[in-house]
N, C-alpha and C positions, 0 to 999 in steps of 0.2 A: 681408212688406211693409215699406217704407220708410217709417218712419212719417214722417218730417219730410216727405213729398212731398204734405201733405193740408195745409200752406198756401201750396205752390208757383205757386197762381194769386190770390195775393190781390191785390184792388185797387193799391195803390199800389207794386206789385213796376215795380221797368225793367225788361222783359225785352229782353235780351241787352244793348248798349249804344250809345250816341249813333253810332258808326261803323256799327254791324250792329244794327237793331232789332228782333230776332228771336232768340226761344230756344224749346225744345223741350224737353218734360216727359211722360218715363214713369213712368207712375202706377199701381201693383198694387192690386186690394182684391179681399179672399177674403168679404165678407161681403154675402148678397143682402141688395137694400130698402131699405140707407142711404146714405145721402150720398156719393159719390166725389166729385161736385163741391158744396158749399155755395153757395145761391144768391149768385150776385156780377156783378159787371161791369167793364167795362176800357176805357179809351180804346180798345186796339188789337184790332185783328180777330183772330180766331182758325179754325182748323180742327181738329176734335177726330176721331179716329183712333181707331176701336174696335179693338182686336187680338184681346180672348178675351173671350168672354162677353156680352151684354146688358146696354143700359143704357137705363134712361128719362131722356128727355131734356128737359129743358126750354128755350124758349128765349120769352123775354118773358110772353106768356098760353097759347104753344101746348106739347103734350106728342105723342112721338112715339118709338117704339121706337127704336133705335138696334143692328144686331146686329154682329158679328165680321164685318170687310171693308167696312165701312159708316164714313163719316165725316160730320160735320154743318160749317159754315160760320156763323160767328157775325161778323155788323158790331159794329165797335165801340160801345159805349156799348149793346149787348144783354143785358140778364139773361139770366146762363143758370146749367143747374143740373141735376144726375147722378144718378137713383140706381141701383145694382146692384139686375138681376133677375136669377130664376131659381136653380140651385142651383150652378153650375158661378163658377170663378173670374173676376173683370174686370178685363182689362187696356187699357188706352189711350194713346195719344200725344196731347199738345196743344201743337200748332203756333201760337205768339204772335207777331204781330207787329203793326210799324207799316206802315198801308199807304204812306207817305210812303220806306218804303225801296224800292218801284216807280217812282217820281216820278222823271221827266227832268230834269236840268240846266236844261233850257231848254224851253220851252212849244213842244212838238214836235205831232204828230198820236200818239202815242200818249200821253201825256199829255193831249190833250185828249177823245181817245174813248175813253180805258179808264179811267185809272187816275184822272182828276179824279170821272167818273161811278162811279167805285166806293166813291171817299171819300166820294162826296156818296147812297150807297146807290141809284141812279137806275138803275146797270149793275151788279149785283153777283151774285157765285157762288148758283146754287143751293142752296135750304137743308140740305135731306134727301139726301147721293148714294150711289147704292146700285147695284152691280153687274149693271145692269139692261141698259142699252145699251151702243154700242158707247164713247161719249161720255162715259158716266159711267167707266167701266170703264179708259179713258184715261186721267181725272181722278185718279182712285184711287191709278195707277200712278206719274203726277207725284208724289202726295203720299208713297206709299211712296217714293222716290227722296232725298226731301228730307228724311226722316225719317232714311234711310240715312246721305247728305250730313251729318247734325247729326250723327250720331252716332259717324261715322265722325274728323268734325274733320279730313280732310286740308287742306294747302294747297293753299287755291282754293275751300274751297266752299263761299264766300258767292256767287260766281258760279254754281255751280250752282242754287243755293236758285232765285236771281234766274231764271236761265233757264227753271226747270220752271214758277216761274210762270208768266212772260211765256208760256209753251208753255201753259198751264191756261188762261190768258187766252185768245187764240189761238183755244183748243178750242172756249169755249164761243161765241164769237164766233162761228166756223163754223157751228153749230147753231143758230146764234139762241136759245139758251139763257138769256142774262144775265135776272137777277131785278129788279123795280123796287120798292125797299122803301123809299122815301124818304114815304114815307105808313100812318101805323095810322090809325085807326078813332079818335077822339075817346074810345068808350068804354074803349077798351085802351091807349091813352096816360095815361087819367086812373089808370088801377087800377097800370100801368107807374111811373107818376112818383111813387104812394103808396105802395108798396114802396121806391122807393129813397130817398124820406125818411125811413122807417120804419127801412133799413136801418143809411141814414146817420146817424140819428140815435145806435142803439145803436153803432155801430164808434167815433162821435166822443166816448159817456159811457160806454162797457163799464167802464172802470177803475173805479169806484162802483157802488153799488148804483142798479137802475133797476127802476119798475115799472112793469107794463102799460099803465096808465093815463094815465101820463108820455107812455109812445111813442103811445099813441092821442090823446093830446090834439094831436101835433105833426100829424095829418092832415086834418081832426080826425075821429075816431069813438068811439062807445061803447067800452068792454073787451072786452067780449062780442063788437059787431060787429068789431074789429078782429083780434079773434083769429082768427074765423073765416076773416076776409080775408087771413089771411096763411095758415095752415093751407092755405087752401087754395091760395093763390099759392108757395106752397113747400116743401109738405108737412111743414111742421114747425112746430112752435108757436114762438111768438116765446122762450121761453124756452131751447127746444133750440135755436134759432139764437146768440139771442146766449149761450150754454154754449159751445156751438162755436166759435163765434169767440174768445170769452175763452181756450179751450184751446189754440188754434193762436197764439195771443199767447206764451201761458207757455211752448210749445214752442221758441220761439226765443231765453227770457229763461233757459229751463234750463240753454240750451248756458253760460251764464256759469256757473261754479262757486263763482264768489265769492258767489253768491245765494243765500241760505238757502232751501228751499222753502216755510216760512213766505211769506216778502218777495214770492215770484213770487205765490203765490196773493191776496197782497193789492192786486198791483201791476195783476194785469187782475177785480177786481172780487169775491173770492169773500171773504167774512168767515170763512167759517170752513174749517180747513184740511181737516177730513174732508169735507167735501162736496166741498171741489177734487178729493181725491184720491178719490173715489166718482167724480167727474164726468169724471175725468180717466184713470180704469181703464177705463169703459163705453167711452169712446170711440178710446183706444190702444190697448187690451189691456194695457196693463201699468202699473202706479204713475210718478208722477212722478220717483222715485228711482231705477227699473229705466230710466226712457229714459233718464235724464240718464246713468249708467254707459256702458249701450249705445251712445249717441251721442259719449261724449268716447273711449269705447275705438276706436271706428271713425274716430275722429279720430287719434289716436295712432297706428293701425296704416298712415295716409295716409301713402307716401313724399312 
């Protein structure tokens, strides 16, 4: 597994850039039950792409298997959040973008019945698509195409990208397929929106020390009820979240060499360096010293 590829969808990532706002992320993990994806969210829409193995999925309050050939469709500004079942390997593709890279020149008829309604969540892709119909089973194929397309990098194939959508569009259009999710429920927007305070709160003070307390008071709830509410909104206790996130910090302050691993471990929040490196072994498999090697030699060996 590619460890650096476990904070390849963080929040404030551009993915791909101002000209092409779209990039694609193959993800390995051999371990059932934890985390592939950490709960998060993104301005841009995404399509996640199961290739091997089973994944629970999350996406806001709802949970739903996710198998091999099976993709999920996430609007932007959606929680969502991965973990590997079963005993067998997980692999995946996660297709990121903006949907503004659909968006016509000029205020056309396809700009105004597809792609304004899909910004605004009113026309948008099915959640769950699974190789069921003829319809889904179409979908599937555009997204393998476009997976290929990124992967391949010929010249030309941001045009491609472009067309399998517009072709995905199209599809569901025929079927009368399109989703209308421009509306939750009062009580699943309130639990929605105290999460991502909760969230927001630890990614803005992770470098310091934070306790429980702290973050329930920003919502406000007891310790107790709060832990629960998140355990249960994300299957992990707020402390394994924000460990996690502090981890995938120091992952990309390692690649510096000039940074003592002392300096990383104080830099995203841990006082003391045995615990980093306890917390930091559980969840890479290997010491902070063993990635930093691994990764600057995989650097070295890049023509």
């Amino acid at each position: 597994m590619d460890q650096t590829t476990r904070h390849a969808l963080k929040e404030d990532r551009l993915h791909g850039d101002n000209m092409f706002p779209l990039a694609a992320y193959w993800i390995e993990h051999e371990e059932a039950g934890v985390p592939v994806l950490d709960c998060h969210w993104h301005a841009e829409a995404e399509f996640f792409y199961v290739l091997e193995g089973e994944v629970l999925f999350q996406v806001d309050t709802d949970y739903f298997i996710v198998k091999a050939g099976e993709a999920v469709f996430i609007d932007g500004g959606d929680i969502h959040a991965g973990h590997a079942q079963g005993d067998t390997a997980c692999s995946f593709c996660a297709i990121v973008f903006d949907t503004h890279l659909l968006a016509s020149a000029s205020y056309d008829a396809v700009q105004e019945r597809f792609i304004s309604p899909l910004q605004d969540k009113k026309k948008t892709f099915p959640r769950h698509i699974q190789p069921k119909t003829e319809w889904e089973i179409t979908l599937l194929q555009h997204l393998q195409c476009i997976m290929n397309v990124c992967q391949s990098q010929k010249p030309g194939h941001e045009t491609a990208v472009k067309g399998h959508f517009y072709l995905m569009l199209h599809e569901i259009a025929a079927q009368s397929k399109f989703c209308n999710r421009s509306e939750t429920s009062n009580a699943d927007s309130t639990k929605i929106d105290r999460l991502k305070t909760a969230i927001v709160y630890m990614q803005n003070h992770f470098q310091r020390p934070i306790r429980i307390a702290e973050i329930a008071d920003q919502i406000p709830m007891s310790e107790g009820q709060f832990c629960r509410f998140f355990k249960t909104m994300t299957r992990q206790t707020p402390i394994e979240y924000l460990n996690a996130y502090r981890i995938r910090q120091a992952t990309e302050l390692l690649l510096k060499p000039e940074l003592k691993i002392a300096a990383v471990a104080l830099d995203v929040g841990f006082d003391h360096i045995s615990y980093f490196v306890k917390v930091f072994r559980k969840m890479m498999k290997c010491t902070p010293s063993q990635f930093r090697k691994k990764q600057l030699e995989s650097s070295d060996r890049r023509p």
